[in-house]
C-alpha positions as CSV (number, residue, x, y, z in Angstrom):
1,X,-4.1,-122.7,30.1
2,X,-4.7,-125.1,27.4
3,X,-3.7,-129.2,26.4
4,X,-2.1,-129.9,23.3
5,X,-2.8,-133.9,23.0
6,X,0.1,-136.0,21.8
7,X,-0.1,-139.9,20.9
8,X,2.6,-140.4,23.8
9,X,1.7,-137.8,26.5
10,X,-0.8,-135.1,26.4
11,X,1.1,-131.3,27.3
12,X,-0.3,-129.1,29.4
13,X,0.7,-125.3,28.5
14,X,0.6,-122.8,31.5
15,X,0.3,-119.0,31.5
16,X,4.2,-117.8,32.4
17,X,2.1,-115.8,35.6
18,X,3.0,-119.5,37.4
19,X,6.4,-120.0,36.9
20,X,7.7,-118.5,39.7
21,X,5.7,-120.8,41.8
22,X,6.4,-124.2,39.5
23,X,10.1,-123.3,40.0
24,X,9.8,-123.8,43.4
25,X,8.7,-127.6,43.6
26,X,11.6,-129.8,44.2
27,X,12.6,-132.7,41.6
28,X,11.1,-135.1,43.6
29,X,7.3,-133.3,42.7
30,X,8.1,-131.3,39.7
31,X,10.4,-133.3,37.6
32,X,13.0,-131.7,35.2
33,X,14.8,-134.8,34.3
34,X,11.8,-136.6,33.8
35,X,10.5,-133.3,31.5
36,X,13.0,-133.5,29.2
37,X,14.8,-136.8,29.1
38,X,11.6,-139.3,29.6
39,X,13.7,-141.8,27.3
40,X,17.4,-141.5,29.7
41,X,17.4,-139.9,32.4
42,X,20.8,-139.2,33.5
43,X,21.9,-137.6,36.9
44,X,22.4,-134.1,37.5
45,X,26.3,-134.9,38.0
46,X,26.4,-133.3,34.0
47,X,24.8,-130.0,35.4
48,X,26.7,-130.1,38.4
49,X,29.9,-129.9,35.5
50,X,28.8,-127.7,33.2
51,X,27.8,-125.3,36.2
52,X,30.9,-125.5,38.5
53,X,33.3,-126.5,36.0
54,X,32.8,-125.0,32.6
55,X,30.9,-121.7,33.3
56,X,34.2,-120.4,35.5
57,X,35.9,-121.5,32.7
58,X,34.6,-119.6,29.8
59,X,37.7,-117.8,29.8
60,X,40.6,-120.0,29.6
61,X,38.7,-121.9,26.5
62,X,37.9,-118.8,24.3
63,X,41.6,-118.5,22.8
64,X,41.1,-122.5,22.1
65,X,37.7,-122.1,20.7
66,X,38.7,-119.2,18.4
67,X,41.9,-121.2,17.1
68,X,40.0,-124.4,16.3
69,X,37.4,-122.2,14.7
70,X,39.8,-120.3,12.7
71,X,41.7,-124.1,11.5
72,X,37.9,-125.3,11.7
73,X,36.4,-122.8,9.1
74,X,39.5,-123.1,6.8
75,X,39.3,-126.7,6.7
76,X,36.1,-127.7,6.1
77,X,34.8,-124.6,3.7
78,X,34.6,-124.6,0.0
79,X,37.6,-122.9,-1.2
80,X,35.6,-119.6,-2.8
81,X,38.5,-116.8,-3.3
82,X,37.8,-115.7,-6.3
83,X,34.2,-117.1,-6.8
84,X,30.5,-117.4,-5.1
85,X,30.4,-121.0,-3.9
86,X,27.0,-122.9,-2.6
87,X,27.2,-124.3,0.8
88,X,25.0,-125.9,3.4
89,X,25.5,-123.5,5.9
90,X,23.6,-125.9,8.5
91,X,26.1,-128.4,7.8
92,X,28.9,-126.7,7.6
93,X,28.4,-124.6,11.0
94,X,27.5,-128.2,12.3
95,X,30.8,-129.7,11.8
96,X,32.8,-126.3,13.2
97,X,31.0,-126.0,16.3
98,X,32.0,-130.0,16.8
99,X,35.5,-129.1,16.2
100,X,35.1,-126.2,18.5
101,X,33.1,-128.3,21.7
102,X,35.5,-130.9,21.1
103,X,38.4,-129.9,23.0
104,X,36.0,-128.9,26.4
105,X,34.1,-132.2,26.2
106,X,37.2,-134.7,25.4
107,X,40.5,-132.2,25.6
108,X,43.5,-132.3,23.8
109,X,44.0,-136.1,24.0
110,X,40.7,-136.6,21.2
111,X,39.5,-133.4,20.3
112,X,40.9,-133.4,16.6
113,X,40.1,-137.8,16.2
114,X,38.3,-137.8,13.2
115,X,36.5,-141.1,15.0
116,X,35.3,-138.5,18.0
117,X,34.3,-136.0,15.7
118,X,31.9,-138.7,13.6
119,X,30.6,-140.3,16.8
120,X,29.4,-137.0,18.0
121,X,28.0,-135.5,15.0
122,X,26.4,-138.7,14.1
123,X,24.6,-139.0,17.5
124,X,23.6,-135.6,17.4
125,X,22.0,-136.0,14.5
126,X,19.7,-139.5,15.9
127,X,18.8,-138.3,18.5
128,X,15.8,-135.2,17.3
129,X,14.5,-138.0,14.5
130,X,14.3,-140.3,17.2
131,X,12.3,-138.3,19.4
132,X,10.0,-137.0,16.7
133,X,9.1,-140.5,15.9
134,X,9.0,-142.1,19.5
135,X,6.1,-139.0,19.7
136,X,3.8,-140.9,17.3
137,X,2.9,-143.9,19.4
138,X,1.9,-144.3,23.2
139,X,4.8,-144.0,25.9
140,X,4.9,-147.6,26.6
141,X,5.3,-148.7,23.6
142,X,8.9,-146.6,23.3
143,X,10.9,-149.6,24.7
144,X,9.8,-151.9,22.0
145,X,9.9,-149.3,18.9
146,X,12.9,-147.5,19.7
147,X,15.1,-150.9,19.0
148,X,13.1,-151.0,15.2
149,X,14.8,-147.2,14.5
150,X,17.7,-147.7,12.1
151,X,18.2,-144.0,13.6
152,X,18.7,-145.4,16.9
153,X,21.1,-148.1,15.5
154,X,22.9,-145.4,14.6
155,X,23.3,-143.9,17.9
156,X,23.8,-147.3,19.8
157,X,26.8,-147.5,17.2
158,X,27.9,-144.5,18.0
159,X,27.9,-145.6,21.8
160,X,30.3,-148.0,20.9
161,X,32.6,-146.0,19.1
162,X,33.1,-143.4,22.2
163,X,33.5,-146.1,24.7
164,X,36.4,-147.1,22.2
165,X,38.1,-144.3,22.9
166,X,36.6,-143.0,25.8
167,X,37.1,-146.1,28.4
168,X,41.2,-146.2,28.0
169,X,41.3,-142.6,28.1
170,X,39.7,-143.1,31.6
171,X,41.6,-145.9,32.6
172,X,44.8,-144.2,31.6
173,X,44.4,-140.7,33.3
174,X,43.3,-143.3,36.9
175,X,46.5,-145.2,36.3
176,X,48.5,-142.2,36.1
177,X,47.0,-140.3,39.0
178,X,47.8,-143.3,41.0
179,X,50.8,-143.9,40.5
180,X,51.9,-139.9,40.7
181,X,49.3,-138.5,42.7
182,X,51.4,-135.1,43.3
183,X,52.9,-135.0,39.8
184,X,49.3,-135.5,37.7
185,X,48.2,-132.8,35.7
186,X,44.7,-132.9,36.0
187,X,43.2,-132.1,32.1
188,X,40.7,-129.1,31.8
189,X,38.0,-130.8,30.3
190,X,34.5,-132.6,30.2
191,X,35.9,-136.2,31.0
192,X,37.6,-135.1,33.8
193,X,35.2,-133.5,35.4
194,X,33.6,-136.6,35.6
195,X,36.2,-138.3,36.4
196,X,36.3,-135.8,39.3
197,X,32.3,-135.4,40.4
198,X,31.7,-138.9,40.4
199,X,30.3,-140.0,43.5
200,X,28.8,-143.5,42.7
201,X,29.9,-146.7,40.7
202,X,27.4,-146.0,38.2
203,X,28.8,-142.3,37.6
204,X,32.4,-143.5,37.7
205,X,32.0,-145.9,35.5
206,X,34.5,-145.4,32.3
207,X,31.3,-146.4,29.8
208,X,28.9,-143.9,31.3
209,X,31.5,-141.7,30.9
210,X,31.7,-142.0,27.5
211,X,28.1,-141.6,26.9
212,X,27.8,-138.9,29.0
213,X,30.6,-137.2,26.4
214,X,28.4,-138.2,24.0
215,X,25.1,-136.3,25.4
216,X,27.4,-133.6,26.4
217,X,27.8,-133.0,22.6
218,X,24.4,-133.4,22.1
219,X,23.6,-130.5,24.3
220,X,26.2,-128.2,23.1
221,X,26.2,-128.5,19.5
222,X,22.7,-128.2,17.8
223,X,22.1,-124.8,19.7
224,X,25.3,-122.9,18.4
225,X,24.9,-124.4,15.2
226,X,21.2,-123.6,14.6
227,X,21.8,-120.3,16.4
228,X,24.5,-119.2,13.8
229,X,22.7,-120.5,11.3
230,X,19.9,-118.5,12.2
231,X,21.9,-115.2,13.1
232,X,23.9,-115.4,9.6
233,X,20.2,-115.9,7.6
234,X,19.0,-113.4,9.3
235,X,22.1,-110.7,8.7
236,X,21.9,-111.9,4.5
237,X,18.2,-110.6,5.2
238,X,19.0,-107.6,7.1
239,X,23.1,-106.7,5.4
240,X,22.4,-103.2,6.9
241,X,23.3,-104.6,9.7
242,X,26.8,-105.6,9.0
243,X,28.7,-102.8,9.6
244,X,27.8,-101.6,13.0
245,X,27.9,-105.2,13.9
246,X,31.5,-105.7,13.0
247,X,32.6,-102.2,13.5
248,X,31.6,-102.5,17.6
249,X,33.4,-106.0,17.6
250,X,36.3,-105.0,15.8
251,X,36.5,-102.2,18.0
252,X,36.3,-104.1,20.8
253,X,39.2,-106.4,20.0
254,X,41.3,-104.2,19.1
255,X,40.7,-102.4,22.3
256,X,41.2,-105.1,24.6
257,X,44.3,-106.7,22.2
258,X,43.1,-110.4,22.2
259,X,39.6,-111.8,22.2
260,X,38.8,-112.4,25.6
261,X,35.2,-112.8,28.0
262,X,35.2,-108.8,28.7
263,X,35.5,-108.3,24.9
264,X,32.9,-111.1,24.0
265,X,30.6,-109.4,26.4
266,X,30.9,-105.8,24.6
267,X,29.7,-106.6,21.5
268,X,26.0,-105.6,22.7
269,X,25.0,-105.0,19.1
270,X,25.7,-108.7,18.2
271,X,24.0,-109.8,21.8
272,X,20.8,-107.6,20.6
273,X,21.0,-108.5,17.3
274,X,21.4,-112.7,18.1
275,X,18.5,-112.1,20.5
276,X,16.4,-110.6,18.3
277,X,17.2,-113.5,15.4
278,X,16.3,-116.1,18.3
279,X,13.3,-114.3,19.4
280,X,11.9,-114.5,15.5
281,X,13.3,-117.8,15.3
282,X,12.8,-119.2,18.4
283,X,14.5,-123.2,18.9
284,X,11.2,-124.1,20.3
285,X,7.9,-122.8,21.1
286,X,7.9,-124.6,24.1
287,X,9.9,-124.5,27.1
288,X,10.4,-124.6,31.2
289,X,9.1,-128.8,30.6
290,X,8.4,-130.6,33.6
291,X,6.7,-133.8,34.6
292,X,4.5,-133.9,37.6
293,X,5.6,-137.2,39.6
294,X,2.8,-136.1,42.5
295,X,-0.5,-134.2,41.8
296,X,0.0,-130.4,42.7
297,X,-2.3,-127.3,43.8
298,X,-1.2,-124.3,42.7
299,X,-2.1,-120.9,44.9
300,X,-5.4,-120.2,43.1
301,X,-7.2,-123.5,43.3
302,X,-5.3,-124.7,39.8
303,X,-4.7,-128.6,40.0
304,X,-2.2,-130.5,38.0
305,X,-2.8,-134.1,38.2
306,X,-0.3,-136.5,38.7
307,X,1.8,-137.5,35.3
308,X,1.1,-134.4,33.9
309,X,3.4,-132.7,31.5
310,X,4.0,-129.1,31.7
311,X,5.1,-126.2,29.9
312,X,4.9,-122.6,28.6
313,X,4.6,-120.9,25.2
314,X,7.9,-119.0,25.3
315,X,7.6,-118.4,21.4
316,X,3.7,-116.8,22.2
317,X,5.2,-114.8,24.9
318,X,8.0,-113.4,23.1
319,X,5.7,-112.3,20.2
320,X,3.2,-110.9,22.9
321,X,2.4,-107.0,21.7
322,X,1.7,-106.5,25.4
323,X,5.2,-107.6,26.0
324,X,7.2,-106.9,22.9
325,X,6.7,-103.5,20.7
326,X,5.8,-104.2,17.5
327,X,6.7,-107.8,17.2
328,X,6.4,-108.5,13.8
329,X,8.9,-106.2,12.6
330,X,12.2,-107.5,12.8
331,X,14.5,-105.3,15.1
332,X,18.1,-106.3,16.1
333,X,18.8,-103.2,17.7
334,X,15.8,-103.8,19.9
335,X,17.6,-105.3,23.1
336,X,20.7,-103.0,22.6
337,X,18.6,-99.6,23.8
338,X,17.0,-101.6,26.1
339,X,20.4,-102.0,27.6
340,X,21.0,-98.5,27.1
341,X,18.5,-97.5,30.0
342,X,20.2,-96.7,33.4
343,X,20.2,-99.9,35.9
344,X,19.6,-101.6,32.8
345,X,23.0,-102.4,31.3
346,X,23.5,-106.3,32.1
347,X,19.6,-107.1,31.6
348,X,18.1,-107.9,27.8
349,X,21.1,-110.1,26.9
350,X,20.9,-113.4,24.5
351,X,21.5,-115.5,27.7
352,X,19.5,-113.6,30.1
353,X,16.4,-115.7,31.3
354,X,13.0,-114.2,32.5
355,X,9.7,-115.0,33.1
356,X,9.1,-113.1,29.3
357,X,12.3,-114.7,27.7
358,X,12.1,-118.4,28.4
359,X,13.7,-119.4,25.1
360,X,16.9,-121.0,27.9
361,X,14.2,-122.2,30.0
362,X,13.7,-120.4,33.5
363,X,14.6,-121.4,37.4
364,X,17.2,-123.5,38.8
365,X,17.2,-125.6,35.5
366,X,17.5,-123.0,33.0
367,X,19.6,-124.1,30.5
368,X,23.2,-124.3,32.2
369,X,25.2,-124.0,28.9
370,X,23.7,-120.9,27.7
371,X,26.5,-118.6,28.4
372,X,29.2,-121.0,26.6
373,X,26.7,-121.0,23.3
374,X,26.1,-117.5,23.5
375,X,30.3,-116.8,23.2
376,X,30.7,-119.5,20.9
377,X,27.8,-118.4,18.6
378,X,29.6,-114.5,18.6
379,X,33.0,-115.7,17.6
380,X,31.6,-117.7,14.9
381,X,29.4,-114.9,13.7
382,X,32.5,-112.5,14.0
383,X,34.9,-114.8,12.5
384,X,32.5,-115.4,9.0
385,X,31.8,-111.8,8.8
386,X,35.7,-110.7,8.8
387,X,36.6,-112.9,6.2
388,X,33.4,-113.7,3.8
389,X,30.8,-112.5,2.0
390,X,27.5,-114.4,2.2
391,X,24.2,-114.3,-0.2
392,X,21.1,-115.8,-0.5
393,X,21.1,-117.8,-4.3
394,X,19.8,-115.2,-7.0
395,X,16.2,-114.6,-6.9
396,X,15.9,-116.6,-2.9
397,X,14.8,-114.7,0.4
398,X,15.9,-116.2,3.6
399,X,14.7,-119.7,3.8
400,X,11.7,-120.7,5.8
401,X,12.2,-122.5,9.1
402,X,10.9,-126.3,9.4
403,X,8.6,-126.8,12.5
404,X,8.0,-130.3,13.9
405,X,5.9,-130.3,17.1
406,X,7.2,-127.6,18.9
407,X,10.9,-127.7,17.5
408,X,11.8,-125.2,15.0
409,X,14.9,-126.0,12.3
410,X,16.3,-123.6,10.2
411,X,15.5,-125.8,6.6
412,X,17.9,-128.5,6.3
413,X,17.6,-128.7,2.5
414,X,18.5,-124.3,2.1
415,X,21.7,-123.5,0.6
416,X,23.6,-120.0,0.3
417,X,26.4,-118.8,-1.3
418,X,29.8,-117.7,0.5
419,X,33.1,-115.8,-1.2
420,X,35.9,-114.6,0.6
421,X,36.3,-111.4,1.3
422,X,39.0,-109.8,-1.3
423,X,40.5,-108.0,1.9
424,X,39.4,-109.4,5.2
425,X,38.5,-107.5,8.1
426,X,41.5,-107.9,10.7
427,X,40.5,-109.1,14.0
C-alpha cells in the first residue's frame, strides 16, 4: 500500500488482496461515481442502459456494426490498391468505431449525420486533455480553470450541437408515442433507452439526454479505438501471428454462415491474443477507482480516511511473475491454453474481470460495456486483416506508447503503412 501525491487529490494504491471487501461498500461509503467522474457525476440510469438494454442486445447490432464498418473502412481509408499508403491508424480507427457506435447510441434517425459524428469525436477528444490538465492544480480550483480551457470550449460546443439534434429527436419520438401509443415502434437504441429508464425530470429531460449521448460516446469509443490500435501494432510486431488468427475466424464464419455472437465468441485465438496486447499495453495502470465519502476500517485494522481516493495497480498485477509466467515475453497464445484446461473454457477471456485482471475494473461497477468493445474490437481486427496488408514505415518497430499519469496512449504522432490485399480473404 502506497500514496502517489497529485496537485488535485492524493491516490491511495491498495494491494488487489482487498478488493473483495472494497467491492462490498455501498455507493453511499465507497463512491464509484465520485471515483471516476469527480467533474460530472451523472446517475447510474447510463449503466442501468448499457446493462439491461445493450448487453442483451449484442446480437441484433453485430450485422449493423459489421455493415457500417465495412462502408466505414471504405470510406474513410486512403485508397492504397496498388500501393503502400501512410495512415494514422489512431485516427482512422477513431472515426470507424464512431461510425460504428453511432447507430446504438443515436439509431438510424442520426447515426450517418456528419454533425453527430463531429460532435462526438470532437468531445471525445476534450475530454482526456481536460482531465490531464484539471490534475495540475488543487480540486477547488477546477470550477474556475475548467471555463479558461479552449479544450473545454470545445466540448461545451459540442453540447450544443447534440442538443441541436438530439432535443427534437426526443420531442418527436414523445409526440408520436402519444398520439399512437399502440402503433409506436419503439427505436433500438441509446436515446431511447433513456427515453424509456427515465424516472425523474432531470433524467427525462431532452438536453440531458443529449449529453448523456454525448458521454455515451465518450465511453464507447476511445477503448475500441485504442484497443485496435494496439492489437493491429502489436500483430505488425508479431505477423506470425496472422494466419492462425484469421484462419480460426474465417473458419468460424464460414461455419456458422453469417457473423454472429456464437461466432464472435469462437475466435479464442483473437480473444487470447487482444488480451495479451492489452495486458502489455494496458489503457491504464490504474483501475477499480473509488472515493471514500465516510472513513472506513477494513478487516485487518487498515483505515481509509474520509475523502480518500482509492485504487489498484492492475498494470503491476498483470506483469506480476508470481501471477503471470514470464511476463516480459510477449505471448498471444497465452490465454488461449489457458482456456484449453478442463472447467476452464469460458475463463481467461479479453472481457473477463478478476481480482488479477482488473484492466475493466472489478465488482458491481466493472466496466459495463466491456463485452460490446470486445466484439466490436474483433470485427474490426478481422475486417483489416481480410482485406489489407499493414507495415510499420521502413526501418520503424512498433511505436512506443505515451503515458500521462496513469493513462497509457498508443503515440498519437505514429504512422503505418496499409495496401490492399491483391486477393482479399473472404469472410
Amino acid at each position: 500500500m502506497f500514496k502517489l501525491l497529485r496537485a488535485d487529490i492524493d491516490l491511495l494504491v491498495v494491494s488487489n488482496k482487498y478488493l473483495n471487501e472494497l467491492k462490498a461498500f455501498p455507493e453511499s461509503e465507497l463512491s464509484f461515481a465520485h471515483g471516476l467522474y469527480r467533474l460530472t457525476v451523472d446517475s447510474s440510469i447510463m449503466t442501468k442502459a448499457v446493462l439491461s438494454k445493450l448487453t442483451p442486445a449484442l446480437h441484433y447490432f453485430i450485422p449493423i456494426m459489421q455493415k457500417e464498418l465495412e462502408t466505414a473502412t471504405s470510406e474513410e481509408t486512403p485508397k492504397c490498391k496498388d500501393e503502400w499508403k501512410e495512415v494514422d491508424l489512431m485516427r482512422l480507427l477513431n472515426r470507424i468505431t464512431t461510425r460504428m457506435s453511432a447507430h446504438f447510441i443515436v439509431g438510424p434517425d442520426l447515426c450517418k449525420n456528419e454533425a453527430w459524428l463531429q460532435a462526438s469525436i470532437k468531445y471525445t477528444e476534450t475530454a482526456i486533455p481536460t482531465g490531464i490538465i484539471l490534475r495540475l492544480f488543487p480540486t477547488f480550483l477546477h470550477p474556475f480553470i475548467v471555463h479558461l480551457l479552449p479544450v473545454r470550449w470545445g466540448a461545451k460546443h459540442c453540447v450544443t450541437e447534440a442538443r441541436r439534434l438530439i432535443v427534437p429527436l426526443v420531442e418527436r419520438r414523445r409526440k408520436e408515442q402519444a398520439e399512437s401509443p399502440q402503433g409506436y415502434v419503439k427505436p433500438n437504441d441509446f436515446v431511447q433507452w433513456m427515453m424509456d429508464l427515465a424516472k425523474t425530470e432531470n433524467e427525462g429531460d431532452p438536453a440531458n439526454i443529449a449529453h448523456r449521448a454525448l458521454i455515451m460516446s465518450q465511453a464507447s469509443i476511445p477503448p475500441a479505438a485504442l484497443t485496435a490500435t494496439q492489437v493491429l501494432y502489436d500483430l505488425c510486431a508479431y505477423p506470425e501471428y496472422i494466419g492462425p488468427i484469421l484462419e480460426e475466424a474465417l473458419a468460424a464464419i464460414k461455419e456458422d454462415g453469417e457473423l454472429s455472437q456464437k461466432t464472435l465468441f469462437r475466435m479464442r485465438k483473437l480473444d487470447s491474443f487482444m488480451k495479451e496486447s492489452q495486458r502489455v499495453n494496458p489503457p491504464q495502470l490504474l483501475s477499480f477507482q473509488r472515493y471514500a465519502a465516510k472513513s472506513l476500517t477494513l478487516s485487518d485494522g487498515t483505515h481509509i480516511p474520509k475523502g480518500t481516493q482509492v485504487c489498484v495497480a492492475a498494470s503491476s498485477i498483470s506483469a506480476d511473475p508470481q501471477i503471470v509466467h514470464d511476463p516480459e515475453r510477449f505471448d498471444g497464445w497465452r490465454y488461449y491454453y489457458k482456456r484449453l484446461v478442463p472447467g476452464e473454457e469460458n475463463r481467461h477471456q479479453f472481457s473477463s474481470i478478476d481480482t488479477e485482471w482488473l484492466h475493466f475494473g472489478y465488482g458491481p461497477h466493472a466496466c459495463p460495456g466491456r463485452f460490446f468493445t470486445a466484439n466490436e474490437v474483433k470485427m474490426i481486427v478481422v475486417h483489416f486483416l481480410t482485406k489489407y496488408e499493414l507495415a510499420f514505415r521502413p526501418g520503424e518497430g512498433r511505436p512506443k506508447n505515451q503515458v500521462h499519469d496513469e493513462l497509457v496512449f498508443p503515440d498519437l504522432a505514429a504512422r503505418i503503412l496499409i495496401r490492399e490485399k491483391r486477393t482479399a480473404d473472404t469472410l
